[in-house]
N, C-alpha and C positions, 0 to 999 in steps of 0.2 A: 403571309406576304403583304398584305394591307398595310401590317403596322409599320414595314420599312416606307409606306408613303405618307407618314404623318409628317406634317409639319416641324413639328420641335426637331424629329430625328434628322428629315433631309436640313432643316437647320444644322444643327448640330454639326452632322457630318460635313456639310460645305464649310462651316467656321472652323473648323479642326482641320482640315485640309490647306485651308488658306494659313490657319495661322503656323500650322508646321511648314510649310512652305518661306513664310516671314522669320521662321525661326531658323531655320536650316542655312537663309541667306543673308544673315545678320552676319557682319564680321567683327573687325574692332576697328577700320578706319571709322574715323572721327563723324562723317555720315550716321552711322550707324549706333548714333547714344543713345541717350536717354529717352527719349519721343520714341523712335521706332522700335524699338523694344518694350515700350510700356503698353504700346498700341500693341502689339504683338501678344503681351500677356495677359490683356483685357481679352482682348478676341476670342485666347484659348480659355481663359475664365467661362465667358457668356457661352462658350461651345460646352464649356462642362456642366455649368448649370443648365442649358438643356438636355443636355446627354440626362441628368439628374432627374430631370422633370418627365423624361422618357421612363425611364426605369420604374421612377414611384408613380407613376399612373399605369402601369404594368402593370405593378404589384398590388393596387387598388381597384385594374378590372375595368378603368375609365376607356370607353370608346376612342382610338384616335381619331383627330380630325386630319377625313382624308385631303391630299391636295386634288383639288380641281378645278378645269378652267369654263368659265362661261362667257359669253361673248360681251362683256364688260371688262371681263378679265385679261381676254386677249389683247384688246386696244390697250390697258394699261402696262404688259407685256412688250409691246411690242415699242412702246414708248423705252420704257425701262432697257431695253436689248438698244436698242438705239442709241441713248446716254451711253450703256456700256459699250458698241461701240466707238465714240466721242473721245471716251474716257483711254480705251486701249489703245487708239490711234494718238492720244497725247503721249501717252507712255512710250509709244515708238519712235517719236518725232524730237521728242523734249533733248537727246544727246545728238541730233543732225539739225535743228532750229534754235538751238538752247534752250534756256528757260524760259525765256523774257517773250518772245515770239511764241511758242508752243503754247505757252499759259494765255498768252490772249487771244490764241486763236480757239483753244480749249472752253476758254470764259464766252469768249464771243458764239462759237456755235452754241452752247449749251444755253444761255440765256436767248437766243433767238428760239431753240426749239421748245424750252419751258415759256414760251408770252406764247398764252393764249389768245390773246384779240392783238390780230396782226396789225394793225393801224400804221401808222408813218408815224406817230409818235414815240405808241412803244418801241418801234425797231429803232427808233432814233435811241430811245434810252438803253435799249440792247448792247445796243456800240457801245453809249456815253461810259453803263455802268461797267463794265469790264477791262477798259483804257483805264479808267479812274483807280479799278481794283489793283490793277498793276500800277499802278507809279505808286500807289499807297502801299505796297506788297514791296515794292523795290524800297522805298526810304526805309520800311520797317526792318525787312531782309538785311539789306546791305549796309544798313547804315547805324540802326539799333544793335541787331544779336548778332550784326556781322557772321551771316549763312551761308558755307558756299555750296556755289549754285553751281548746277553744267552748265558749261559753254558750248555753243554752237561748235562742230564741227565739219557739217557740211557747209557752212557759210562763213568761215574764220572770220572774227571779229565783231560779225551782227548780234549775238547775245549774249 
């Protein structure tokens, strides 16, 4: 029972979950090229090379390393669950705010919660850099690879 708490394997298993899920939901509208399906076959890639690294340390008798948490590890935890959810709450927002709006509110919290020394500066650059990332995300977006993007539909016309 141990060995199903090694590392590599609850790796493994979570990256093969996710990636058959990315797989499963890939279709052939125009969304869904090249990028996210290459991203998709990396994922199951790195999921099979640990699966791989589970097996031959099996078969070699190597100790797995179990997971555990120590109270470093929870604060680190507990940050990371919070990014996640930042991240989840972007993903639900992004077709009722659009793109343009969800992405900077996404950038904006998430760069507030990763600055470490709260000061009036860094929060100032908090803002700065995440406004910045979007108008440079938009000319690159829409104006170079011409990407389309959601639109807002709870607020017709704002993203």
């Amino acid at each position: 029972m141990q060995k199903l708490m090694d590392r590599d394997f609850l790796s493994a298993l979570g990256l093969f979950v996710i990636g058959t899920i990315s797989l499963l939901q890939a279709g052939d509208d125009l969304m869904n090229w090249v990028f996210p399906l290459l991203a998709t076959y990396f994922v199951l890639f790195v999921a099979a090379v640990l699966a791989a690294r589970v097996i031959f340390a099996d078969t070699v008798k190597r100790e797995p390393e179990i997971m555990s948490m120590s109270a470093e590890d929870r604060i680190v935890f507990m940050d990371v669950f919070l990014f996640l959810l930042i991240v989840l709450g972007y993903l639900f927002v992004m077709y009722g705010f659009g793109f343009w709006l969800s992405s900077f509110l996404m950038l904006l919290l998430a760069s507030i919660h990763l600055t470490q020394d709260k000061t009036r500066k860094n929060m100032g650059l908090a803002v700065v850099v995440p406004f910045a990332i979007c108008i440079m995300a938009y000319i690159i977006f829409l104006h170079v690879f011409y990407v389309p993007l959601p639109e807002a539909s709870w607020w017709k016309g704002f993203g």
